[in-house]
C-alpha positions as CSV (number, residue, x, y, z in Angstrom):
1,X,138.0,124.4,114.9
2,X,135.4,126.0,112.6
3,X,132.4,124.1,111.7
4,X,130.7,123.7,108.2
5,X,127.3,123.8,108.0
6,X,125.6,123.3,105.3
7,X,122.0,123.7,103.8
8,X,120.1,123.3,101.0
9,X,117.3,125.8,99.6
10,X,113.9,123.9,99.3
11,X,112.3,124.2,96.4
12,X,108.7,123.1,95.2
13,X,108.3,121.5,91.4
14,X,105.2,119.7,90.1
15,X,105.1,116.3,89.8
16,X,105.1,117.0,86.1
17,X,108.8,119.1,86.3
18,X,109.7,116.2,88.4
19,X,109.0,113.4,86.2
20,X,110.5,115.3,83.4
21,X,113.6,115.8,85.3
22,X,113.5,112.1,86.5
23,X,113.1,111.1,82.9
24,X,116.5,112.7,82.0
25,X,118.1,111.5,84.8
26,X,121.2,109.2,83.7
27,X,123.5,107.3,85.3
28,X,122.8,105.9,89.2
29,X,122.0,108.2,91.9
30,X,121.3,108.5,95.5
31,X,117.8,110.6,96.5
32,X,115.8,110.7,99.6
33,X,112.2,110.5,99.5
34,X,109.7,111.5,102.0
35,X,106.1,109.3,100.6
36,X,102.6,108.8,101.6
37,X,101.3,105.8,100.4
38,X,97.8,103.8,101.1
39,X,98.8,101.3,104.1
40,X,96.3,98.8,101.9
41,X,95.1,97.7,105.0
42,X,92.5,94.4,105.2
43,X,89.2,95.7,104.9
44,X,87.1,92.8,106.6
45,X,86.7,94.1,110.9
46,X,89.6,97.2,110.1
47,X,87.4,99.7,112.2
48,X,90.3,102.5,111.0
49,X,89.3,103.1,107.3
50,X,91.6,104.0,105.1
51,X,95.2,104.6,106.2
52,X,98.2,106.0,104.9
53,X,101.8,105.2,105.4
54,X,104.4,108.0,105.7
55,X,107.9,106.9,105.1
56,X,111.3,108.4,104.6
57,X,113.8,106.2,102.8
58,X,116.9,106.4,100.8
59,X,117.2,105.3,97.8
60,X,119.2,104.1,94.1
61,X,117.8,106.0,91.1
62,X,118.9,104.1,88.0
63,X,120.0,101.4,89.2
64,X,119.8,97.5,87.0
65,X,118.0,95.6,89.0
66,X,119.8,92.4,87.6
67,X,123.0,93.9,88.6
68,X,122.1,94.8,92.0
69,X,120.7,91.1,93.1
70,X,124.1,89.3,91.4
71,X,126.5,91.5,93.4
72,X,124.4,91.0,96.6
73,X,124.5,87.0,95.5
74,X,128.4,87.7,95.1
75,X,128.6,89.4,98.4
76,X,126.9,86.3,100.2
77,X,128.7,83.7,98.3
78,X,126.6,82.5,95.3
79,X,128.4,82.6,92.4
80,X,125.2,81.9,90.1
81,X,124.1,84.6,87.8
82,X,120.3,85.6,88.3
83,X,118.3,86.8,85.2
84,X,115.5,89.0,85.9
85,X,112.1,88.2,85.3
86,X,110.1,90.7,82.7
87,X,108.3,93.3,84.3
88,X,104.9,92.6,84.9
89,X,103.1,95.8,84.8
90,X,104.1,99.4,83.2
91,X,106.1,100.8,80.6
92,X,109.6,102.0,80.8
93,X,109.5,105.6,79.5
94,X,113.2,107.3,80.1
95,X,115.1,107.1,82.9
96,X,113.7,105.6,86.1
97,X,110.1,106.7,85.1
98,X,107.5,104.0,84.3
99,X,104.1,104.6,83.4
100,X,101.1,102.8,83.7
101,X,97.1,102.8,82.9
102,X,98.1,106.8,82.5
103,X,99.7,107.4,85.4
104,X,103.5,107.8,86.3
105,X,106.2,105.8,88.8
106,X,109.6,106.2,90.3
107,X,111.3,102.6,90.2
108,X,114.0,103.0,92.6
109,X,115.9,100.6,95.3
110,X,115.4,101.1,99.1
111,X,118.8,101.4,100.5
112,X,117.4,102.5,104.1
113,X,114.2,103.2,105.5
114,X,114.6,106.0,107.6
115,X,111.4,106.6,109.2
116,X,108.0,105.7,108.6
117,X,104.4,106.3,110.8
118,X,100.5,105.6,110.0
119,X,98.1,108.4,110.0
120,X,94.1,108.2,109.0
121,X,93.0,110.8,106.4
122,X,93.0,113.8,108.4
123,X,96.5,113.5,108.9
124,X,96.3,112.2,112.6
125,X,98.6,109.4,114.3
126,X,97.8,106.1,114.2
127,X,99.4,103.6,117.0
128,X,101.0,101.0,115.0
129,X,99.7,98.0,117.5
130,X,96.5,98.8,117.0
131,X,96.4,98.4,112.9
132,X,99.2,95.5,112.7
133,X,96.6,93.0,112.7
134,X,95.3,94.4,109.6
135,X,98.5,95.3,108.0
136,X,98.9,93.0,104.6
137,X,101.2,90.0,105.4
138,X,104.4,90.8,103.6
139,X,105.9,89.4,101.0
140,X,109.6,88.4,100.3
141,X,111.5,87.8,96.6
142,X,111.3,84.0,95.5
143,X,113.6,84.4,92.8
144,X,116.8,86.4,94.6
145,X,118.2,83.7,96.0
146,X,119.9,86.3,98.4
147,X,119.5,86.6,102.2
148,X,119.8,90.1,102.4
149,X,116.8,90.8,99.5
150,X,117.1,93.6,97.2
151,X,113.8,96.3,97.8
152,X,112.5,97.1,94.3
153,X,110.1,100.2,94.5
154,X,107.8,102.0,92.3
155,X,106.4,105.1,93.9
156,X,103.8,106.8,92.1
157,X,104.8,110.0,91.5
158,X,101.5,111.5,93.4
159,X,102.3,109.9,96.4
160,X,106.1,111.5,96.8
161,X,105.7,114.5,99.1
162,X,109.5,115.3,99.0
163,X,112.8,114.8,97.0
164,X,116.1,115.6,98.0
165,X,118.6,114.9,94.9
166,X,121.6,116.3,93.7
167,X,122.1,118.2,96.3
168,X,118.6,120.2,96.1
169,X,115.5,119.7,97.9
170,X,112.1,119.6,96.3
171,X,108.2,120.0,97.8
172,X,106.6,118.0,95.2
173,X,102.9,119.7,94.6
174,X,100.4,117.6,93.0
C-alpha cells in the first residue's frame, strides 16, 4: 500500500498582502492560525509583566455570525431565531477584514483550539499555574441562548504569526 504524503510550501506575505488577500476572500473558508496575543493579564500583584498568549486554532473565514448561532440553537433544540446585536467597535471593510482606530482585524469563528502556551517577552515559557490567578475572568455570550456558544474572534492582523489557507502556508511578517 503506497502512502501519500503531502506538503505544503511555506510562504511569507506581509500583513498588508495578507489583508489584501483576506479582503477578497469570498465565500466561507476553513484557515489555521498560529497567534500571539497580549494574555491582558491583571496588573495589581502580577509579578510576570506583560505576557503573551500563543495559540493555534482553527477557524471559519466568512462566516454570518447570525447564521452560525441559529443552526447551533437548531442543533440543541431552540427553534427561536436570534438577531445579532450591531457591532460595537470597527468597520467592515471587504471580506472578513474590519478595521479600527487605523488598524486592521481578522473576524473569524474558533472551530478548535489546538494549542496554546504563555511566554513573557523574551519569548520564554510561562507555567500556566503560576499566572491563572491573574488571568482575566472569562466571559461567556448572554445573548446565544446556546449551550455550546459560538467563539467570535477578531485577531489583529499584527498579532497572526501564521496562516495556513487554501491549501498554502503563510509566515506573516509585520
Amino acid at each position: 500500500m503506497t502512502t501519500a504524503t503531502f506538503t505544503t510550501a511555506t510562504q511569507t506575505i506581509t500583513t498588508d498582502e495578507l489583508a489584501d488577500r483576506l479582503r477578497k476572500q469570498t465565500g466561507t473558508t476553513f484557515a489555521t492560525l498560529t497567534t500571539r496575543t497580549d494574555a491582558r493579564l491583571k496588573k495589581t500583584g502580577n509579578p510576570h509583566g506583560q505576557v503573551f498568549k500563543v495559540s493555534r486554532v482553527n477557524v471559519c473565514i466568512g462566516h454570518v455570525y447570525e447564521n452560525s448561532v441559529n443552526n447551533q440553537r437548531q442543533r440543541e433544540g431552540n427553534g427561536e431565531t436570534f438577531t445579532a446585536q450591531a457591532r460595537q467597535w470597527g468597520e467592515h471593510a471587504g471580506g472578513a477584514i474590519v478595521e479600527h482606530r487605523g488598524k486592521v482585524y481578522l473576524r473569524c469563528k474558533v472551530e478548535r483550539s489546538i494549542m496554546h502556551r504563555y511566554e513573557d517577552t523574551q519569548g520564554h515559557l510561562i507555567d500556566p499555574d503560576a499566572i491563572r490567578p491573574f488571568m482575566p475572568a472569562k466571559r461567556q455570550a448572554a445573548t446565544q441562548g446556546v449551550e455550546k456558544e459560538i467563539i467570535e474572534r477578531s485577531y489583529y492582523l499584527d498579532s497572526i504569526m501564521m496562516i495556513a489557507i487554501d491549501g498554502q502556508t503563510f509566515i506573516v511578517n509585520k
